[in-house]
LUMTI-510268 format. One record per residue: x, y, z of N, C-alpha, C, O in turn; residue in one letter. Coordinates in steps of 0.1 Angstrom, whole numbers, plus 5000, padded with zeros to 4 digits. Atoms other than C-alpha are relative to their C-alpha. Example, Ala and Ser with C-alpha at 12.3 -4.5 7.8 and 13.67 -1.06 7.14 Angstrom:
BEGIN
500949885000512349555078500950125000501950125007a 499149895000513749895071499250115008499750225009s 
END
This chain:
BEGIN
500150144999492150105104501349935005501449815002x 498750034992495550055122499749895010498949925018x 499850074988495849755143500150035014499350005022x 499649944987497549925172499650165001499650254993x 500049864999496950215185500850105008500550235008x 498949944993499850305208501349885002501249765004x 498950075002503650245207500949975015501650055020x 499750004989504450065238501449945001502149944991x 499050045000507249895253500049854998501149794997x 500350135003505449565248499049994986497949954987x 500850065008504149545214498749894996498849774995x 500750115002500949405208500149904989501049924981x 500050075009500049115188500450054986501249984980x 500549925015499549335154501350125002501550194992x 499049904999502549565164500949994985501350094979x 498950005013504749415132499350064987499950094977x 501049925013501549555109500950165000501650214991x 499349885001502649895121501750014994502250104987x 498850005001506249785118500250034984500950114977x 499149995016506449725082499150144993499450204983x 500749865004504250015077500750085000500650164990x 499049914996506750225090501050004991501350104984x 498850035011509750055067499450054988500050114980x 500149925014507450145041500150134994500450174982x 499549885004507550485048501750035000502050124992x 498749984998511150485056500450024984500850124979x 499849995015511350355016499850134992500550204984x 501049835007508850645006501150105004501850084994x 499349894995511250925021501350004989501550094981x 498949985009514250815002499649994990500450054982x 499749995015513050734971499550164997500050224987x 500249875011511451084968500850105006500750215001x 499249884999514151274988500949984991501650094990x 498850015009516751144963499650024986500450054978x 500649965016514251184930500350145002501050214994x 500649815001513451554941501750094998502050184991x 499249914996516751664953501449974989501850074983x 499250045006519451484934500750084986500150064976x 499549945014521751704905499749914989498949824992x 500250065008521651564872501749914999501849804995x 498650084999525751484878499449875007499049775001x 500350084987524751294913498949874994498849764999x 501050135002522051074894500349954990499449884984x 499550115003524350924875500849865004500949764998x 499750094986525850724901499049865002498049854996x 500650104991524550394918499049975012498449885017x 500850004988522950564945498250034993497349974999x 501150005006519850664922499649874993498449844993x 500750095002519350374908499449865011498649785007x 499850074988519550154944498550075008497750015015x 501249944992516850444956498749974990497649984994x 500950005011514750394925498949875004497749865007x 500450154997514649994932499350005015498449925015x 500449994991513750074967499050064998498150035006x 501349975005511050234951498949954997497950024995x 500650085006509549964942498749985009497649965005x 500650084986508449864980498750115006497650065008x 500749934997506650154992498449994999497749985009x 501650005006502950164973499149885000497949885001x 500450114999502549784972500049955012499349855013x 499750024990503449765008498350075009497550025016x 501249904994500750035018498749934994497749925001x 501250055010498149884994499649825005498549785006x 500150064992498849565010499449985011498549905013x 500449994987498249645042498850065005498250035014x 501449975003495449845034499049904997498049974996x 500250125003493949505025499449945007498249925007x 499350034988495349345054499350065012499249995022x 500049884985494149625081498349954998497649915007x 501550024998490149575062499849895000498649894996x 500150074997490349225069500049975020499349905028x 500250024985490949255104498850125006498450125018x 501549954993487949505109499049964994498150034996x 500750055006486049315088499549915011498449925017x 500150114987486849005113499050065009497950035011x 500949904983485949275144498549994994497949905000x 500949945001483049375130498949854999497949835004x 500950154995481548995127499949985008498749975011x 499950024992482648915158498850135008498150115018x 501249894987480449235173498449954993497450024994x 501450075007477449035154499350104989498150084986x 500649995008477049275128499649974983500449904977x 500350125013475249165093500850044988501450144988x 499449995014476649145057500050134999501050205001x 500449835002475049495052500450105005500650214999x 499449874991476249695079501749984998502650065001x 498050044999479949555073500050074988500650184988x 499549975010479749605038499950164999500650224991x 500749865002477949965042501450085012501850205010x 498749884987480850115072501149974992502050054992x 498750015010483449935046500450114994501350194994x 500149925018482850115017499750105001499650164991x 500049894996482150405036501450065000501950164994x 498549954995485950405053500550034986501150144983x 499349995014486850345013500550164995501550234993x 500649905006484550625001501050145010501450255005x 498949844990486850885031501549984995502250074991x 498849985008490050735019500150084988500850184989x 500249905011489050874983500150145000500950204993x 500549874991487951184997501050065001501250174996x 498749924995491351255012500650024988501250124984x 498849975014493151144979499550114992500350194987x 500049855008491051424960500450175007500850285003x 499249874988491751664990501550034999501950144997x 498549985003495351624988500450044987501350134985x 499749945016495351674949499450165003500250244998x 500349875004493552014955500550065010500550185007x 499049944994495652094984501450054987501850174985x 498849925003498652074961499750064988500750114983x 500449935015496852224927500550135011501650195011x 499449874992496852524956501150035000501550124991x 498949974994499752544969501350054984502450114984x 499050015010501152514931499050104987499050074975x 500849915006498752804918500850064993501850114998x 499249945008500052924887500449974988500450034977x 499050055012501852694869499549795004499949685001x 500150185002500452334878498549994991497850094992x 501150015010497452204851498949975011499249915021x 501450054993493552164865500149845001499949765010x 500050205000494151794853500849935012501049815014x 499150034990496351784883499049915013499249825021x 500850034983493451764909499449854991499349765000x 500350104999492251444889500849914999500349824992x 499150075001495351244890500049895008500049905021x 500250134988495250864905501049975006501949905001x 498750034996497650894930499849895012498749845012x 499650124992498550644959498549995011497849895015x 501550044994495150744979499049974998498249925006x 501249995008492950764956499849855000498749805003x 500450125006493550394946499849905010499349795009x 500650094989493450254982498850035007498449965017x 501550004999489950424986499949914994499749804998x 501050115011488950264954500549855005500249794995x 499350125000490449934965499049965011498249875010x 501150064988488549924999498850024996498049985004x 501550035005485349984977500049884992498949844987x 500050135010486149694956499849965010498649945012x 499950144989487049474987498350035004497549954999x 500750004992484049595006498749944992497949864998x 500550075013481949484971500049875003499249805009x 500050155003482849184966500249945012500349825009x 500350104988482849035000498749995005498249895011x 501650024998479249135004499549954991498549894993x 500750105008478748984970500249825002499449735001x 499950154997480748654977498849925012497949835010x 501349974991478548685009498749914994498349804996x 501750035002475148684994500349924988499549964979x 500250075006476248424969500249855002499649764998x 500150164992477448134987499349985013499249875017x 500850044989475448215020500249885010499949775012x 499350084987477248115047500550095012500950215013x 499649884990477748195081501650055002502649995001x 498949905005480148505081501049985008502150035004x 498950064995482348355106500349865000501449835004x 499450135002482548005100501349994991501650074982x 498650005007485747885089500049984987500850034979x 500049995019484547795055500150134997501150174990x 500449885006483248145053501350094997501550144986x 498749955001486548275061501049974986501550064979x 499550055010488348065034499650074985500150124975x 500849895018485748215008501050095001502050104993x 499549885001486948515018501550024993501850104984x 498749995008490448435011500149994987500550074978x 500350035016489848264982499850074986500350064974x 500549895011487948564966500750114999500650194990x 498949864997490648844978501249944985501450004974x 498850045012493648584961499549984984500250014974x 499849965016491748534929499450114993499250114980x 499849885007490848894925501850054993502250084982x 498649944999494548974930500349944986500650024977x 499350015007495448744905499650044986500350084977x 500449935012492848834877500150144995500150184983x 499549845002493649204883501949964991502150024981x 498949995003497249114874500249924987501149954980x 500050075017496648884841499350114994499750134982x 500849935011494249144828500850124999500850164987x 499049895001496849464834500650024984500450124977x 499149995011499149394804498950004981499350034970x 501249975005495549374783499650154997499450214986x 500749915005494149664794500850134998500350244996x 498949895004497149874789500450014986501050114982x 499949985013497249794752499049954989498550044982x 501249995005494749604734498750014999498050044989x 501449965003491849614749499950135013499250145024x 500049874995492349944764498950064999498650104987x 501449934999488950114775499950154995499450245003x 500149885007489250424748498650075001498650195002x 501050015002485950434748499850125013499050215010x 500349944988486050614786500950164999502050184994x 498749884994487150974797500849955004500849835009x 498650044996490250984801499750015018499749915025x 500449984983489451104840499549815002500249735008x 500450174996487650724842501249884993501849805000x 498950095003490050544819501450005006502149905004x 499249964987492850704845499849865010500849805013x 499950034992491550504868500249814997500349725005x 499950105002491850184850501349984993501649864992x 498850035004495250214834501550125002502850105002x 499649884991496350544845500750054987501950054985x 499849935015496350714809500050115007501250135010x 499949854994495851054825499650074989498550064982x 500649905011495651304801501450004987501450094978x 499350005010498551204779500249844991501249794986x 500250085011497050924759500649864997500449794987x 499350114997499150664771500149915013500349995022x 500150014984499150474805502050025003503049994998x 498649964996501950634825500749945011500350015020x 499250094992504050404849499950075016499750015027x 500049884983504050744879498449965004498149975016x 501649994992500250684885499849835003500549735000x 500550124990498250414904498749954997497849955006x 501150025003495550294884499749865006500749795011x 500550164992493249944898500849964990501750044990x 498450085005495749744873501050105002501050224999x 500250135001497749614883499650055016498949975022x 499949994985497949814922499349965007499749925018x 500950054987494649694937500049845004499649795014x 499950095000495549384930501049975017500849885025x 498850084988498549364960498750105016499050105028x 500849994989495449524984499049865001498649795011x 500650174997493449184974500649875008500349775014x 498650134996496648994980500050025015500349935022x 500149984987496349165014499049945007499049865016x 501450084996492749095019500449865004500249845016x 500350155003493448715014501049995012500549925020x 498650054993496748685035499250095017499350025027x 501050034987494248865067499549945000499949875009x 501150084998491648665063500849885008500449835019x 499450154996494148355068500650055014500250005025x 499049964985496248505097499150065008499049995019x 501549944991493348685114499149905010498849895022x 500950114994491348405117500449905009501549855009x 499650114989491048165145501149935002502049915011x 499050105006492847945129501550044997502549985001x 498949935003495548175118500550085014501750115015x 499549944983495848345157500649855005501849855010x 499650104988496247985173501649924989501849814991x 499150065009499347885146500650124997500950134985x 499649905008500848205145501250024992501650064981x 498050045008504548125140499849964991499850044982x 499950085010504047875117499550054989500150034978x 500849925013501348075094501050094997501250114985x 499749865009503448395092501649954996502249964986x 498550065010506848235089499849964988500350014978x 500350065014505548005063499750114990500150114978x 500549865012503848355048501450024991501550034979x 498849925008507848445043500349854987500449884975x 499750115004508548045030499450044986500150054977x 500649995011505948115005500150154992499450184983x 499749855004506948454995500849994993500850044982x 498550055008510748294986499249924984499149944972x 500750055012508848054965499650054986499750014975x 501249935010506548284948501050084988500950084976x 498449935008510348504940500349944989500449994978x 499350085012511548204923499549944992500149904982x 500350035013509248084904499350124988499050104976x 500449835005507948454892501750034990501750084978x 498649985002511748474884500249924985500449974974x 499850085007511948164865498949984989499249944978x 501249965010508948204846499850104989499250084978x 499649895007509848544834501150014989501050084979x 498950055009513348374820499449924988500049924977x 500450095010511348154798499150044997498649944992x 501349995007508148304788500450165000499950225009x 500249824995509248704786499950084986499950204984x 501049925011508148714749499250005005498849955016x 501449974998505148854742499049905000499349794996x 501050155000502048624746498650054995498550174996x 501450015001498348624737499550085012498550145009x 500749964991497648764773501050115006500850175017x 499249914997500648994773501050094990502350104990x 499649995016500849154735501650125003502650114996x 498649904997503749434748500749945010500249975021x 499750054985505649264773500650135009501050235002x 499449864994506949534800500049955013499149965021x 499950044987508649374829499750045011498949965017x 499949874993508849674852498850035002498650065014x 501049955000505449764847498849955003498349985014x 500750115007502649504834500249915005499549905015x 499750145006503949174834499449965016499250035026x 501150094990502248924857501649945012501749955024x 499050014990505848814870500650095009501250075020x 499349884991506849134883499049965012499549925022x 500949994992503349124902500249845009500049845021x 499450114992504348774915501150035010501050005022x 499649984990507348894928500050085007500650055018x 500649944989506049184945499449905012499949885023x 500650064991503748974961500849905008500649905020x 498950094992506648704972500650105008500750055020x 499249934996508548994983499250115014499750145024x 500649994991505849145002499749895012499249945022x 500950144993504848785022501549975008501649915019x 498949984988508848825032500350115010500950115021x 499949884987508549165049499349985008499650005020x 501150084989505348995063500949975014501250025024x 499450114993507048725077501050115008500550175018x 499049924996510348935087499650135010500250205018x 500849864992508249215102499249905014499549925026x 500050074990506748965123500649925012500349895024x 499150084991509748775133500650105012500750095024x 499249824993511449165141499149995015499649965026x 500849944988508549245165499749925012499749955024x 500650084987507248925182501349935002501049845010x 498850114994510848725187501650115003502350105013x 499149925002513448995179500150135010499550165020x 499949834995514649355188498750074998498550145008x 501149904995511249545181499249955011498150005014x 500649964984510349405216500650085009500150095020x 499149964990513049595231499550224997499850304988x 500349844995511549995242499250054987498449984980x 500649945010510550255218500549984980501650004975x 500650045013509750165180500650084987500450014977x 500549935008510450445155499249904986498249944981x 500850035016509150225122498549975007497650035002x 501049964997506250155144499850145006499250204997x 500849854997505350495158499650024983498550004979x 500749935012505350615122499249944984498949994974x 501050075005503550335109498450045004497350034998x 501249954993500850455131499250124996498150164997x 500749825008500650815113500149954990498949934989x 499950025012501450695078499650054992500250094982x 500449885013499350895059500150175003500550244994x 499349884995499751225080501750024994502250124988x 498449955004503651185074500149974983500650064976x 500650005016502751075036499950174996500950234993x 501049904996500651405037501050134997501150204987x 499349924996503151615053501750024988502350114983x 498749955002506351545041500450024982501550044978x 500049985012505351565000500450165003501650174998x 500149865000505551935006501350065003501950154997x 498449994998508851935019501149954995502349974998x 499050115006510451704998500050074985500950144980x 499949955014508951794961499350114997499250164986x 501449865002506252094968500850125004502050125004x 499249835005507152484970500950015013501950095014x 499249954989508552465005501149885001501649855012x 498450105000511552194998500750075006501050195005x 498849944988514152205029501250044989501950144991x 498950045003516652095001500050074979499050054973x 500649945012517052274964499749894989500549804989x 500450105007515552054939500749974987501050064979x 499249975012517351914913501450024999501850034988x 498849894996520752054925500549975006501550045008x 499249994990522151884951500749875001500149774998x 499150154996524951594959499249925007498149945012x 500850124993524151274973500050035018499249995027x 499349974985525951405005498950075007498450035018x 500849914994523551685011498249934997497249975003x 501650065002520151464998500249905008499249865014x 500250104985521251205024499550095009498450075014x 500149914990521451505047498650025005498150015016x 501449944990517951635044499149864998497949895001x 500050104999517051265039499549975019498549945025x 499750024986518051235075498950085009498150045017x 500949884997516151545083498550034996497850145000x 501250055004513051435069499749905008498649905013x 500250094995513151165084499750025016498849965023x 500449994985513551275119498950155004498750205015x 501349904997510851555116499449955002498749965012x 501850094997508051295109500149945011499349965019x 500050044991509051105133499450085013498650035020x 500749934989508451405157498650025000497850005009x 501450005007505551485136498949905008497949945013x 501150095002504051155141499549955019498449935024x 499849964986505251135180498850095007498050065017x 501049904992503351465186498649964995497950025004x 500950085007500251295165499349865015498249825020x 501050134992499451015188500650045014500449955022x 500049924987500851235220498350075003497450065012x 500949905001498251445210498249925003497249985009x 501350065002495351155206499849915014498749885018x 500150064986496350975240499650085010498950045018x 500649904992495851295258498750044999498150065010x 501349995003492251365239499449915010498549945018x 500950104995491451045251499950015012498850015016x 500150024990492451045286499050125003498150085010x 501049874996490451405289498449954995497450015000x 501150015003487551255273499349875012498249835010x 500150114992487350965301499950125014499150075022x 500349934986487151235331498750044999498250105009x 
END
């Protein structure tokens, strides 16, 4: 569901989607070549905690955009006149293959780690799994908003719904999180199903490493809502102004998320454990502020700035994103690590850092070499 589909020397419209796609992976690489690789001396330092924080950006960025990307084939697919039904049914299909892959990848690496990793491994909610499940929510609840206010699917009201219903998913996913993580925690479910709602897993607790729908699917609604507006008519013929302002309102969202958090960061009725980092409704604010500035900034980069000028790398490998996802776990924290795990100076985890970095890149290069050539042979 990529915007673009080749990295030219004139970026299209949608070129800055790929762009921050790309930074996101850029994030993803270091934070887990510096978790995996790093001594236990070396991660006392400044540099682990700087990669940690950069940590932050990666999964909300992708989940975002994931959002974001089924808003604009959502768009397409009205525009080609097809009905509520058929949108919502090829949606929640694309969902249903995202999922698909994330349990594929879990039983790739249970494979690869034959021996010594647990069965409970292949059901673990990691980063794919929950942006399938997220495009089966979206694709849900837009066919329900749909068939409950009954309006035509491209009118600009209709559109608005849409947003409307993306931003206050996002935001009820993010008030009910710090809920369902402690008291009203769905005990009641396998753990395998209550995984997917607080990301208990199999140690009876929800664990911070996993990616349960709270609060994550929430910043793919937040996505949803923020295409619908930029996508639309309305939002193509005003583009500067919408996506700048996206950043204006992003600072905002920082500071009052910020300020909010200073004065309310006891516990409350709707947030009985408070847990900044994790839960708390402010953090999820400033994600989302902080996301709506790479927006904006990824936009400015692409259509005013230097990513008009030749070749791209954060777009190219925004273009592969889950391929280099995919790929480069295996090399980073799986049995075939370039770099020894655990063991190594910051000097040498920059190094294969670097070297991670410019493999996928090739990786992702020979990836859509590979699909421009299909295509041209499929045209003869």
């Amino acid at each position: 569901m990529t915007p673009t589909t080749l990295n030219s020397a004139k970026p299209s419209r949608l070129a800055y989607i790929d762009w921050m796609r790309g930074l996101a992976c850029v994030f993803m690489f270091q934070t887990h070549c510096y978790d995996s690789w790093l001594s236990p001396g070396a991660r006392q330092g400044r540099l682990i905690y700087w990669s940690q924080l950069g940590g932050t950006v990666p999964a909300p960025t992708f989940l975002f955009l994931a959002g974001f990307s089924f808003a604009f084939v959502t768009l397409r697919l009205r525009k080609k006149g097809l009905d509520a039904n058929r949108i919502a049914g090829q949606t929640i299909l694309r969902g249903a293959e995202v999922l698909g892959f994330g349990f594929l990848f879990r039983l790739q690496e249970y494979l690869v780690a034959w021996g010594w990793a647990p069965w409970t491994d292949l059901l673990r909610v990691d980063v794919l799994n929950i942006i399938g499940v997220s495009m089966i929510l979206m694709g849900a609840l837009i066919r329900v908003s749909a068939f409950v206010w009954r309006q035509e699917s491209e009118s600009a009201r209709a559109i608005s719904r849409d947003a409307g219903v993306g931003a206050t998913a996002a935001l009820v996913i993010a008030v009910l999180t710090p809920l369902l993580y402690t008291t009203w925690r769905p005990r009641w479910l396998p753990w395998p199903l209550e995984s997917y709602v607080n990301g208990v897993h199999t140690f009876n607790t929800p664990q911070a490493w996993l990616f349960p729908i709270f609060p994550w699917a929430g910043f793919a609604f937040l996505g949803l809502a923020a295409g619908f507006i930029i996508l639309s008519d309305w939002g193509r013929n005003r583009e500067d102004q919408v996506l700048i302002g996206a950043g204006v309102v992003g600072v905002a969202l920082i500071v009052v998320a910020d300020a909010f958090e200073s004065k309310f960061r006891l516990p409350t009725a709707l947030d009985p454990v408070h847990d900044f980092w994790h839960t708390s409704l402010a953090f999820f604010l400033i994600r989302a502020g902080m996301l709506l500035v790479i927006l904006s900034m990824s936009y400015v980069w692409c259509a005013k700035g230097f990513g008009r000028r030749g070749f791209s790398p954060l777009i190219q490998l925004g273009q592969t994103s889950l391929l280099v996802y995919w790929v480069h776990i295996e090399f980073v924290y799986g049995k075939y690590s370039i770099i020894p795990k655990r063991a190594s100076s910051a000097g040498i985890a920059t190094f294969g850092l670097l070297v991670i970095f410019l493999a996928m890149l090739l990786l992702s290069m020979a990836r859509t070499g590979w699909k421009a050539r299909s295509a041209r042979l499929a045209q003869v």
